[in-house]
Backbone as a printed PyTorch tensor [residue, N CA C, xyz], in Angstrom:
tensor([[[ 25.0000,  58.0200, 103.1590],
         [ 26.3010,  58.5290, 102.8070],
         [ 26.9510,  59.1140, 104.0640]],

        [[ 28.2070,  59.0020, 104.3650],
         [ 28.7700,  59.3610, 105.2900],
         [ 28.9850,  61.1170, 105.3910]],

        [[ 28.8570,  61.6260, 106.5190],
         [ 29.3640,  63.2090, 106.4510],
         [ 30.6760,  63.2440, 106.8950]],

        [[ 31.7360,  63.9260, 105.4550],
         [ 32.7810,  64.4360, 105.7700],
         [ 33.2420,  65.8660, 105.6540]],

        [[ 33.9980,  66.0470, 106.7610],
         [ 34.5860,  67.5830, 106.6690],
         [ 34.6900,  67.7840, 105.8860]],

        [[ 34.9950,  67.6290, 104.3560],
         [ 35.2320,  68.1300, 102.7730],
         [ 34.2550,  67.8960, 102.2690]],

        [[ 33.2060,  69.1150, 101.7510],
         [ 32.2460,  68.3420, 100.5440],
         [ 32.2440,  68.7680,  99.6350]],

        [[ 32.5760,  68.5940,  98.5250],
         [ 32.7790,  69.4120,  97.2080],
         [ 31.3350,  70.6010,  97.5340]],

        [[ 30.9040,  70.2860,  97.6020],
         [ 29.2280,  71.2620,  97.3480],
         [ 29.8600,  72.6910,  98.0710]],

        [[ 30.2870,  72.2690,  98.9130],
         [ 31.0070,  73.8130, 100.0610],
         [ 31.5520,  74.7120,  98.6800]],

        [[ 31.9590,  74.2720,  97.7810],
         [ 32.9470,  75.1750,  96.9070],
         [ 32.1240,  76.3050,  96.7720]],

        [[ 31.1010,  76.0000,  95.9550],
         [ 29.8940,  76.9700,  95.2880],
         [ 29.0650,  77.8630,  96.4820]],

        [[ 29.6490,  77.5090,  97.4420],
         [ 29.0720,  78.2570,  98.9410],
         [ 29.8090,  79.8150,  99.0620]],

        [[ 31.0120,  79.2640,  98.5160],
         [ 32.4840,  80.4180,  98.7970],
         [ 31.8290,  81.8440,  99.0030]],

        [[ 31.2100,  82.5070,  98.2400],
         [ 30.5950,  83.7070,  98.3180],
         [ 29.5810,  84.1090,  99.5130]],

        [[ 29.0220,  82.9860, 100.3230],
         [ 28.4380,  83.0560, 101.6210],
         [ 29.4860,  83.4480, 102.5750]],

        [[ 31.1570,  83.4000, 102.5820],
         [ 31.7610,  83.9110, 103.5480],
         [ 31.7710,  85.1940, 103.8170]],

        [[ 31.4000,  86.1400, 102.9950],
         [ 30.7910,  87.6300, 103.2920],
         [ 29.2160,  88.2300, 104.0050]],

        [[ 28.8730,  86.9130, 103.9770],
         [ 27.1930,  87.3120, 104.7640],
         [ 27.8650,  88.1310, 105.8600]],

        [[ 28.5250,  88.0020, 106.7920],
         [ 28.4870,  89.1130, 107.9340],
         [ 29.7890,  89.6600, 107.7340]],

        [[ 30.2330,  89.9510, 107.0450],
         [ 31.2960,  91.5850, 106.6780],
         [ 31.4290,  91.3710, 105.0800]],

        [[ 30.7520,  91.8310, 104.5160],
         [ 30.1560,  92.0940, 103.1110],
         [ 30.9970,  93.2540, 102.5370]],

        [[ 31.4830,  94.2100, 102.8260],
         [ 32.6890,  94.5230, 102.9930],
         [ 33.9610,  94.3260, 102.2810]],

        [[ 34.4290,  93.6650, 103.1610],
         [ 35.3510,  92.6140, 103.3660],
         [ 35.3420,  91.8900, 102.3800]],

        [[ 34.2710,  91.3050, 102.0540],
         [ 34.2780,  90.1550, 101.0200],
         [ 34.3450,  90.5210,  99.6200]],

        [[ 33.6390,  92.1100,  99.8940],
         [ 33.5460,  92.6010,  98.3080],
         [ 35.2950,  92.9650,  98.5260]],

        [[ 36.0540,  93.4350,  98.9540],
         [ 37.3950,  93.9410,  98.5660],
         [ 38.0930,  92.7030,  98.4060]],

        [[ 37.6100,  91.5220,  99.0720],
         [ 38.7360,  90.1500,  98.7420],
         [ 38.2860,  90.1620,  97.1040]],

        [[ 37.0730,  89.4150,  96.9120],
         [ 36.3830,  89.1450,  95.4270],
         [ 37.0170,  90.4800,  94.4590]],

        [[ 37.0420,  91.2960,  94.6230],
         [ 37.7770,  92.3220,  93.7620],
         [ 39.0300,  92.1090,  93.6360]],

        [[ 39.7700,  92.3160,  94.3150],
         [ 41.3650,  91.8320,  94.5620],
         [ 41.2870,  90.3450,  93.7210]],

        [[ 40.9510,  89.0600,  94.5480],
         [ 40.8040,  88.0300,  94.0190],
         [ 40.6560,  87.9800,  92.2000]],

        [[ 39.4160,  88.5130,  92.0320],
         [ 39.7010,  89.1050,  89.9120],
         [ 40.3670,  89.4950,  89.5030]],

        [[ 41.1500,  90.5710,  90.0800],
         [ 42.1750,  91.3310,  89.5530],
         [ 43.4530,  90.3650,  89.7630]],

        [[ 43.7330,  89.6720,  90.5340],
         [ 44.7830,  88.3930,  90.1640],
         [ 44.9310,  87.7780,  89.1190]],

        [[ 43.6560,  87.3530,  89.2000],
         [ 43.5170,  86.1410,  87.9070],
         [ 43.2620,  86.4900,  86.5420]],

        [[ 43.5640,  87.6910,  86.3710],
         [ 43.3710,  88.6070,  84.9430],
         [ 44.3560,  88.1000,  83.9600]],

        [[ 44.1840,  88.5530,  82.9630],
         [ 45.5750,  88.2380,  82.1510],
         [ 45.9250,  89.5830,  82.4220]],

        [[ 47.5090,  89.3030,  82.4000],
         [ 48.5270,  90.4090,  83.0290],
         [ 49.8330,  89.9900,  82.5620]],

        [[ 50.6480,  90.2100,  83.1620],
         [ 52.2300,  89.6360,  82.5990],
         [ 52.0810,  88.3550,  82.3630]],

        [[ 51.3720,  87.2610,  83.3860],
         [ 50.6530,  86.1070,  83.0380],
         [ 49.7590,  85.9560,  82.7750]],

        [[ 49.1950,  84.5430,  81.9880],
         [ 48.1780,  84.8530,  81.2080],
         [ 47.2700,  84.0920,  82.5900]],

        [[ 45.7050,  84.0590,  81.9810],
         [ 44.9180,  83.6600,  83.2360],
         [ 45.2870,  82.3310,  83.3350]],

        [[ 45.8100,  81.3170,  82.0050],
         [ 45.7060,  79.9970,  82.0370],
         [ 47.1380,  79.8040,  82.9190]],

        [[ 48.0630,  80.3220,  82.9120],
         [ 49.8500,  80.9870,  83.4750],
         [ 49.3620,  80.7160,  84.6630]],

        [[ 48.4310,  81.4020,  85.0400],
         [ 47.8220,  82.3400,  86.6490],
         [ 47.0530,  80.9070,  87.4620]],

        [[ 46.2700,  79.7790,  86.3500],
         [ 45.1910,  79.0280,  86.8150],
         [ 46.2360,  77.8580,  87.2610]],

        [[ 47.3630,  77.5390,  86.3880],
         [ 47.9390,  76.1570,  86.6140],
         [ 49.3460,  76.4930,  87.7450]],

        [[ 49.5220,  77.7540,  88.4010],
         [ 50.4180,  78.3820,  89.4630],
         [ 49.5250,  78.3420,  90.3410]],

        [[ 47.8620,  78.4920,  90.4400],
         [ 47.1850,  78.4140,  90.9410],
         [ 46.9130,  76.8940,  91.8630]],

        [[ 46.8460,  75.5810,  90.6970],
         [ 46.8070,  74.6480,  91.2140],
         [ 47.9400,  74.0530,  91.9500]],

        [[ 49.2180,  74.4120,  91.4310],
         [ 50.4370,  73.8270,  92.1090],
         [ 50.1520,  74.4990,  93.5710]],

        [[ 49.9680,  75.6180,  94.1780],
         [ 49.9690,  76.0580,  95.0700],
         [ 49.2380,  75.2370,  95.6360]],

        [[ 47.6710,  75.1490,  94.9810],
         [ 46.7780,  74.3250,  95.8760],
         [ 46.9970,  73.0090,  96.3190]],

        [[ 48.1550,  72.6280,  95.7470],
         [ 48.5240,  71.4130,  96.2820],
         [ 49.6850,  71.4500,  97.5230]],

        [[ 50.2180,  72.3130,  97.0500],
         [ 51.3950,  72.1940,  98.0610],
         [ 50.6370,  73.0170,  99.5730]],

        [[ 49.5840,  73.2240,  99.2520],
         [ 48.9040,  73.9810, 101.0010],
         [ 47.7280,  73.0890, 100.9430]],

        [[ 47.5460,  71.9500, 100.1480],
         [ 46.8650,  71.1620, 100.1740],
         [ 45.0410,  71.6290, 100.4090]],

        [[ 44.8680,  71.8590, 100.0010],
         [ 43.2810,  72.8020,  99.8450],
         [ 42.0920,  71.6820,  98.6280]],

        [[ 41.9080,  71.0440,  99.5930],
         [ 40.7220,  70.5050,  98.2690],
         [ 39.7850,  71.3170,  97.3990]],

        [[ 39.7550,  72.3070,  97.8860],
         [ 38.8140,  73.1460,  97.5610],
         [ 39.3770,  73.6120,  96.2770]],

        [[ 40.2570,  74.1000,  96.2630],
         [ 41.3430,  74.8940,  95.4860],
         [ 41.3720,  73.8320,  94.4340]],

        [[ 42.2810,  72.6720,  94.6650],
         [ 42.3040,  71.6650,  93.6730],
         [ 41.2380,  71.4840,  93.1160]],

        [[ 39.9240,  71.2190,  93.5770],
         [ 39.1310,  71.3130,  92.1490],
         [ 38.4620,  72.1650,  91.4810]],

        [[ 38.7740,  73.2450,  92.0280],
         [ 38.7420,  74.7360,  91.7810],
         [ 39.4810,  74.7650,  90.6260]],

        [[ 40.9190,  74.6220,  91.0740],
         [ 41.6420,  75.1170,  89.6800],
         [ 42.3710,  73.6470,  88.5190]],

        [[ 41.8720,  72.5350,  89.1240],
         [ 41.8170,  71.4540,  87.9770],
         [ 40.7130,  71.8320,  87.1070]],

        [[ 39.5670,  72.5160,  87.6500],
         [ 38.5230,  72.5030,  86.3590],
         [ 39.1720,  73.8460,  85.7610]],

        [[ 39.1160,  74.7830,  86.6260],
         [ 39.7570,  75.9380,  85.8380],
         [ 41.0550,  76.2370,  84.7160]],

        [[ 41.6920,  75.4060,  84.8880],
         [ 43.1080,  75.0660,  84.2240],
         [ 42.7880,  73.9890,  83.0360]],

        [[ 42.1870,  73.7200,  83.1500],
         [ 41.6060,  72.6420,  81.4750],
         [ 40.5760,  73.9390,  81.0460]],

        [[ 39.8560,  74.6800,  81.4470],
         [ 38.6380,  75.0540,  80.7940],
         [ 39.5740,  76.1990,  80.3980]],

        [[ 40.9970,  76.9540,  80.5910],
         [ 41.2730,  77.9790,  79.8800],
         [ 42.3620,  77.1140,  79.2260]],

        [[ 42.8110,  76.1300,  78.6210],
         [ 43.0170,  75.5820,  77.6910],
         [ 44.4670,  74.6760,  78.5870]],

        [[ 45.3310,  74.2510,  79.0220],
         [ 45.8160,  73.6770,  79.9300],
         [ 45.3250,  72.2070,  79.5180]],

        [[ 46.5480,  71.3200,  79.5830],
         [ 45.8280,  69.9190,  79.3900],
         [ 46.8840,  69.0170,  81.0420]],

        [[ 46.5400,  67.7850,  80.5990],
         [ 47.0580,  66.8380,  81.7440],
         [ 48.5470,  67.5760,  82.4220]],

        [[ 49.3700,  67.3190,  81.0660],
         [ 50.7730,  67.0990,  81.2210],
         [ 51.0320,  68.1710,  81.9000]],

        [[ 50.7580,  69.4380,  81.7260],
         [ 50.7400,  70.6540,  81.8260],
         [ 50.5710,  71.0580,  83.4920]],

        [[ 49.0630,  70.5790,  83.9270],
         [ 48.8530,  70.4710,  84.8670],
         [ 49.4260,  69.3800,  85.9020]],

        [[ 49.7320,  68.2130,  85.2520],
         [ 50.5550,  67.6010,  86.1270],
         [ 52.2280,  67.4990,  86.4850]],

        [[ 52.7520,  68.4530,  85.2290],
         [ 54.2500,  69.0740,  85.9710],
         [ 54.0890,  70.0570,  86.9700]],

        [[ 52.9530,  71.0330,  86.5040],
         [ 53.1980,  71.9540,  87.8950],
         [ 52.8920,  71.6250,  89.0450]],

        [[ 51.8760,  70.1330,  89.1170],
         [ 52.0850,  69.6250,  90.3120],
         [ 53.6040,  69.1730,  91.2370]],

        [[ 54.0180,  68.5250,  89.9500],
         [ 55.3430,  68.3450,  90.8340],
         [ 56.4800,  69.1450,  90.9890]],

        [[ 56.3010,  70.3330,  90.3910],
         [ 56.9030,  71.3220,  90.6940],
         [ 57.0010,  71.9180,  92.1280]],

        [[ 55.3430,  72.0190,  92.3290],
         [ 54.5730,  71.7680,  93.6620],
         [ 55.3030,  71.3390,  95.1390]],

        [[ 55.2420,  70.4850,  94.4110],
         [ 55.6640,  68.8060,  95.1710],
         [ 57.4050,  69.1640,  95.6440]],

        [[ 57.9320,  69.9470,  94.5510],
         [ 59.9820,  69.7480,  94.0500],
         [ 59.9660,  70.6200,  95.9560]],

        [[ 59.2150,  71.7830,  95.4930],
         [ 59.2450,  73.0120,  95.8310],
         [ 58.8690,  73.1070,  97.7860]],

        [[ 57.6500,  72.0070,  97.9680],
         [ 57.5320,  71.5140,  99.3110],
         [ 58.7080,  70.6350,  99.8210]],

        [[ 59.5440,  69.3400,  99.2740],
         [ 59.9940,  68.6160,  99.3800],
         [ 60.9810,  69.4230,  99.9270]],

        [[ 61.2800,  70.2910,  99.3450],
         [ 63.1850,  70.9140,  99.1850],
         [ 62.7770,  71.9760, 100.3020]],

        [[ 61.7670,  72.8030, 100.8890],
         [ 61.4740,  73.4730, 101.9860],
         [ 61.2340,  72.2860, 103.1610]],

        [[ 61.1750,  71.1670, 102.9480],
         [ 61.4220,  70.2930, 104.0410],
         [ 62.7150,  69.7880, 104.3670]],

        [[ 63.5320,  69.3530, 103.2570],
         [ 65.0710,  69.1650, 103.6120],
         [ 65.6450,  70.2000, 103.9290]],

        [[ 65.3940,  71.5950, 103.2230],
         [ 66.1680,  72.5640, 103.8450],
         [ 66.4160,  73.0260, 105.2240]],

        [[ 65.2410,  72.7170, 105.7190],
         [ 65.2890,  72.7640, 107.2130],
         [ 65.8730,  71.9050, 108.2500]],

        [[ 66.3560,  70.7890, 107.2930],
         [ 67.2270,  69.9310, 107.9760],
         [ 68.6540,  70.3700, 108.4200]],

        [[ 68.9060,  71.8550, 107.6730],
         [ 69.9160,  72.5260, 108.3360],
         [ 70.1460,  73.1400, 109.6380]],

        [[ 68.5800,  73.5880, 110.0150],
         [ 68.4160,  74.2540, 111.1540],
         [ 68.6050,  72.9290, 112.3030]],

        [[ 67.8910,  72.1040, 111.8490],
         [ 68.0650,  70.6890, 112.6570],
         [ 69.6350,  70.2710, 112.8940]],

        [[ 70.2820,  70.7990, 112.2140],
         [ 71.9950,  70.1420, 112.1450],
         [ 72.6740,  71.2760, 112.9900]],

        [[ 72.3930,  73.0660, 112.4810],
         [ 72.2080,  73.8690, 113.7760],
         [ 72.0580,  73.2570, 115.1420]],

        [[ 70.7620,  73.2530, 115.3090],
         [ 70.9110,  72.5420, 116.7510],
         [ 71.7850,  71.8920, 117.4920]],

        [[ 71.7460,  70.3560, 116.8170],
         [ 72.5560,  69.2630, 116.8440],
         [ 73.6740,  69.9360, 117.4890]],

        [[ 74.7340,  70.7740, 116.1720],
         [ 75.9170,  71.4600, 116.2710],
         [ 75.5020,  72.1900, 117.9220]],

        [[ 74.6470,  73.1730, 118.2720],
         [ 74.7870,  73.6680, 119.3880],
         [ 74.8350,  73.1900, 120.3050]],

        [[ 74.0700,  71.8240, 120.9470],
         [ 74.3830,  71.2330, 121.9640],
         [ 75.0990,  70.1730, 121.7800]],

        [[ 76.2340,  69.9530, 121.1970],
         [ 77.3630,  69.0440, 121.3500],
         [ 77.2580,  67.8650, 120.4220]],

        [[ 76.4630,  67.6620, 119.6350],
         [ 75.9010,  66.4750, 119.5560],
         [ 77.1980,  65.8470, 118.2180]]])
């Protein structure tokens, strides 16, 4: 089998990033729970905002992080696959928008 930089197996590792500032890791993992609580949103609210993000910063990790997580607190396809493209609306339109700054330019040196 080939070795690639992504291996799903890394996911279940996540908690080894505190071996040397343990610390640290306990105040992320705390913080981190206290996000994903039900709160004004619910956790399933919290899991499928969760995955759109993970797509739009593109994180494999994340994506199957919160594809399993987002069906297992009740979340189905459709659900999960609008907030992808919400995702998607939300990257797209932070890329054209910047086509203003680009027209800025343009405008400044004569063009």
């Amino acid at each position: 089998m080939a070795h690639h930089y992504y291996d799903p197996a890394d996911l279940a590792r996540f908690g080894e990033i505190g071996r040397n500032a343990p610390d640290l890791a306990k105040k992320f993992f705390d913080w981190y729970g206290a996000v994903f609580a039900d709160g004004a949103l619910s956790a399933r609210e919290k899991s499928l905002i969760a995955l759109a993000v993970a797509h739009a910063v593109q994180c494999p990790y994340c994506i199957d992080a919160y594809s399993k997580d987002a069906l297992e607190k009740g979340a189905d396809l459709d659900q999960m696959t609008e907030a992808v493209h919400v995702a998607a609306a939300i990257r797209g339109g932070a890329s054209l928008v910047h086509g203003v700054q680009m027209r800025n330019q343009a405008d400044a040196i004569g063009m």
